[in-house]
N, C-alpha and C positions, 0 to 999 in steps of 0.2 A: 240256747238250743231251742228249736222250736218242733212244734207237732205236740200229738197226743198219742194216749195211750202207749207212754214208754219208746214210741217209734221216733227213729233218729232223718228227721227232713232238713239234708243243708245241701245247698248247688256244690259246695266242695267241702270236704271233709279230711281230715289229716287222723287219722288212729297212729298213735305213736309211742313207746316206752317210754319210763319217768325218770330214768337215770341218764346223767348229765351226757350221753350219747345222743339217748332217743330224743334230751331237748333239744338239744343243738342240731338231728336232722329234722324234727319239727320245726326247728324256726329258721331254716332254709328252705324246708315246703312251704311254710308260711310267708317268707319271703318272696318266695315265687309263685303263690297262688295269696296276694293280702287279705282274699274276702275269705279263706275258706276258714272254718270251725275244729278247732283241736282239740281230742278226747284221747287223755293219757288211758293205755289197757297193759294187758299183757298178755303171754303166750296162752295162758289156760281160760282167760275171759275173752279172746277176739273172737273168736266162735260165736258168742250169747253175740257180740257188741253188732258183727253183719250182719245177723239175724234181727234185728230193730232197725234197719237202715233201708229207709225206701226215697226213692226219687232222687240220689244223688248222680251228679253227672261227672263229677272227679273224685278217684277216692286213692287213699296215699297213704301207704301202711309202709311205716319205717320203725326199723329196728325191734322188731318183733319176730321172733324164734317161731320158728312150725314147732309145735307140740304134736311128737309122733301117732300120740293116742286119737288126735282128730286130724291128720293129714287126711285121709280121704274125704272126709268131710269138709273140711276148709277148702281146699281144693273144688269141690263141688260149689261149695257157695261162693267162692270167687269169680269162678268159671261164670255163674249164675249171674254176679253182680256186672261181667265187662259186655255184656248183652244190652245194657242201656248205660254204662257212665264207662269214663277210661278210670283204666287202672295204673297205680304203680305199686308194686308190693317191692321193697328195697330193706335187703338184712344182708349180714355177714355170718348170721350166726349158722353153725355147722348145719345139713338137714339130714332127717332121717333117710335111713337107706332106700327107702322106695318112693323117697319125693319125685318130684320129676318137675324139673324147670320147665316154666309156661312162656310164652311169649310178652307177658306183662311182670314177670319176675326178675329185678335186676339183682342178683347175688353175689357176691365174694368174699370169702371167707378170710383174705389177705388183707381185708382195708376194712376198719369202721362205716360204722353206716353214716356218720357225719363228709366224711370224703367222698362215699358212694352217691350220698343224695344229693352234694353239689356238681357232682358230675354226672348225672343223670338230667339236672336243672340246670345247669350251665348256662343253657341263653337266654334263660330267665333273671337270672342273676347279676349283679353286680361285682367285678371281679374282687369287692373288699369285703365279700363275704365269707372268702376262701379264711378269712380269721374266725369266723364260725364254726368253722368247718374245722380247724383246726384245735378250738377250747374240746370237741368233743371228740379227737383223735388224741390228743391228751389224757382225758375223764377215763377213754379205753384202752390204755395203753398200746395206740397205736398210731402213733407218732413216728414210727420209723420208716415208713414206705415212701418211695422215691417222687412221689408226689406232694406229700402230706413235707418233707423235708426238702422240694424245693419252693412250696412256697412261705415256709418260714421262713426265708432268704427275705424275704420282701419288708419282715418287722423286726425291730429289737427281740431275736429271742428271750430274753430276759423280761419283758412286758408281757411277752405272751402265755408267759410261763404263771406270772405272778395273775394276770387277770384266768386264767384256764384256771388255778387253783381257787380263787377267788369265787369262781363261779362251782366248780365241785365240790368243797367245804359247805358251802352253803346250802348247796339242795342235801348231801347229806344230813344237813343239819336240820332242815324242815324235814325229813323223812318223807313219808307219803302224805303230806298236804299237796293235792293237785291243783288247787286252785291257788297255789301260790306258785306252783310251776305252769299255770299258764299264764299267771300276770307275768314272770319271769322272763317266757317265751316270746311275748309280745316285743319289747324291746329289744330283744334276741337278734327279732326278724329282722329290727332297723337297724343294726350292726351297731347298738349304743353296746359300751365297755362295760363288760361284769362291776367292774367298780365304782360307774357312773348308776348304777342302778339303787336305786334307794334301799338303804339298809342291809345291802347285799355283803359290803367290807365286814359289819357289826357280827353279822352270820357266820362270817369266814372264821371270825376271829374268835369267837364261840365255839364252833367246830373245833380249833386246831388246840385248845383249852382241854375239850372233851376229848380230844385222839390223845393228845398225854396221858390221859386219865387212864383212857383205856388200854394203852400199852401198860401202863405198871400193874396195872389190874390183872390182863394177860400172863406178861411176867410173872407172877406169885402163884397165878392160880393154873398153868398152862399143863394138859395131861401130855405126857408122850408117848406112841406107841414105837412099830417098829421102824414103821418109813413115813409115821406121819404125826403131828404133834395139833391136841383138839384143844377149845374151849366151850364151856356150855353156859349160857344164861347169863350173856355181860351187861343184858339187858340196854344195850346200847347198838351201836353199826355193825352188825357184822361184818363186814365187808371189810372194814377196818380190821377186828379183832381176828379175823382170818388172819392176815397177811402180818400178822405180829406175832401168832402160832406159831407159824414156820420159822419165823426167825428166834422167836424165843425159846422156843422147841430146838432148834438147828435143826429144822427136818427140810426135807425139799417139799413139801406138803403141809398147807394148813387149814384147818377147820375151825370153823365157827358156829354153833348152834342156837337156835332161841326159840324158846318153847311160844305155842302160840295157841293158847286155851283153847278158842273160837275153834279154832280146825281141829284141837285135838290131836298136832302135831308138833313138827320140830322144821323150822324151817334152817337150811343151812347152807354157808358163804364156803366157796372151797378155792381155796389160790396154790399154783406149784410155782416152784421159784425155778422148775427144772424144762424137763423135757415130759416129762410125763402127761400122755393127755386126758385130763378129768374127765371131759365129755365122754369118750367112750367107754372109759371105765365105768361114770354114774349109770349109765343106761345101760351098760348090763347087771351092776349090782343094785341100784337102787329100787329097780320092781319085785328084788327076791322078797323085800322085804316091806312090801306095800307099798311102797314110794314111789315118786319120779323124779327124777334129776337129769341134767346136759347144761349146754352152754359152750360152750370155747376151750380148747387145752389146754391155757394155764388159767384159767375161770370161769367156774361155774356155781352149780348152785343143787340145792337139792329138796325136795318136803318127804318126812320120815314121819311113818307113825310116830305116836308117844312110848308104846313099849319096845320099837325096834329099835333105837337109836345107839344102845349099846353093840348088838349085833350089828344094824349096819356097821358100826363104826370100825369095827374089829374086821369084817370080811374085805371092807376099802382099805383099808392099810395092808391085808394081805395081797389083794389084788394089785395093788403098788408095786408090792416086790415080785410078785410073778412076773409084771409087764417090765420090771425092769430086766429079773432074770433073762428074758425072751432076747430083749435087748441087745444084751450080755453077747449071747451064744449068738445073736445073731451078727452081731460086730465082731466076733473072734474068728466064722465064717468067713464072713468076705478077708480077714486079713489072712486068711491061711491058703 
């Protein structure tokens, strides 16, 4: 990266998430722009990251969540930044109720942002990047959309299945080393195989070592409440340890929590194996309680102080069963 004084100078620029989504629509932006420069962020740091960014003439923000607390402001400085460079701002994730889509926002909440990004770059691309495209509708469990399943047609699903995991395991397993998810992303862009990538199998195989671990771990230690089943401090993936709650719990709801000294909080993974939508529920209870959370209806996420963690946890489980109540009476409704 070049420039001074913390300022970000590149002709094209990609701002992208670090989870095997956001890689995979970076390295179909990268794909289709090879010169431009990749800087993994996220929702509550893109704010800081445009605010450092001067003279760029293409800027590419995939799979990045509006954070409600600075929609008007992000907004403003986007606004600001498509006055001298093009923009693409390309997410699925839900938006707060007063966003308001801009003419350089490509959005859908139905598709990954790995299918959105190669369908916004299309005739930039090469059409065997559409397997790209694919590892990271995998990574977000969104693999089912009538696009994303008709070009699996085109490969052994069973290959794609085995390098998509191959490639998830792995970034899981570096955590937040970015600078190994941009070496990662580079070859990405050439449409070389998760397996063909150095060291990437060893990674996988490590990871899938550690997910045992962590399910029997879960298992033993797993709390259950009424409609949702938590763990605290597995000191490993939450993400994982989430989605082993629920089932080791039997709840349609699972939580995962991990304290995180620096912040003085609790950061936490939340998976529903049902219908219940987490997004809407965390953002209404996660502020009672100092916190914020969102994301997707059966995935999200949330940061809790260090002393609310028990209250939130207690007031999301009851919130559970009220939205399911609602439900309820509202399905007995229509059938009457």
């Amino acid at each position: 990266m070049n420039g001074s004084q913390n300022k970000i100078r590149e002709k094209t620029l990609i701002l992208t998430h670090g989870d095997s989504d956001g890689i995979c629509s970076g390295a179909l932006a990268k794909s289709a722009f090879p010169d431009a420069y990749v800087y993994f962020t996220s929702p509550v740091s893109l704010l800081d990251k445009l605010n450092i960014i001067e003279e760029v003439e293409t800027l590419i923000v995939c799979d990045i969540a509006i954070d409600e607390r600075y929609c008007t402001e992000l907004r403003a400085k986007l606004e600001e930044l498509t006055e001298g460079c093009s923009l693409y701002y390309i997410d699925h994730h839900p938006l707060p109720e007063d966003c308001k889509k801009e003419r350089w926002f490509y959005h859908d909440t139905s598709l990954c942002s790995s299918e959105l990004t190669y369908r916004v770059f299309e005739d930039r691309l090469s059409e065997e990047m559409k397997r790209v495209a694919i590892y990271g509708a995998i990574g977000d469990f969104c693999d089912n959309t009538p696009c994303v399943k008709n070009w699996v047609k085109d490969w052994d699903k069973r290959s794609l299945y085995f390098q998509a995991g191959t490639l998830i395991q792995a970034i899981l397993q570096k955590g937040r080393d970015y600078e190994f998810k941009r070496t990662l992303l580079e070859p990405l862009s050439k449409n070389v195989i998760p397996s063909n990538i150095p060291g990437l199998l060893e990674l996988a195989r490590e990871a899938a070592i550690n997910e045992e671990s962590i399910r029997l771990f879960v298992k033993e230690h797993v709390e259950i409440l009424r409609n949702s089943a938590y763990i605290v401090n597995t000191n490993n993936s939450i993400s994982k340890a989430a989605i082993y709650a629920a089932s080791c719990g039997q709840k349609e709801v699972g939580i995962a929590a991990e304290y995180r000294e620096r912040k003085g909080a609790y950061d936490l993974s939340i998976r529903s194996r049902g219908k219940t939508d987490l997004n809407r529920i965390l953002r209404s209870v996660a502020p009672k309680f100092g916190g914020s959370g969102g994301g997707h209806p059966v995935a999200a996420g949330a940061r809790i102080p260090e002393g609310s963690l028990k209250g939130f946890l207690l007031a999301f489980d009851k919130k559970i069963g009220e939205t399911k109540e609602v439900k309820l009476n509202e399905n007995q409704q229509d059938c009457s």
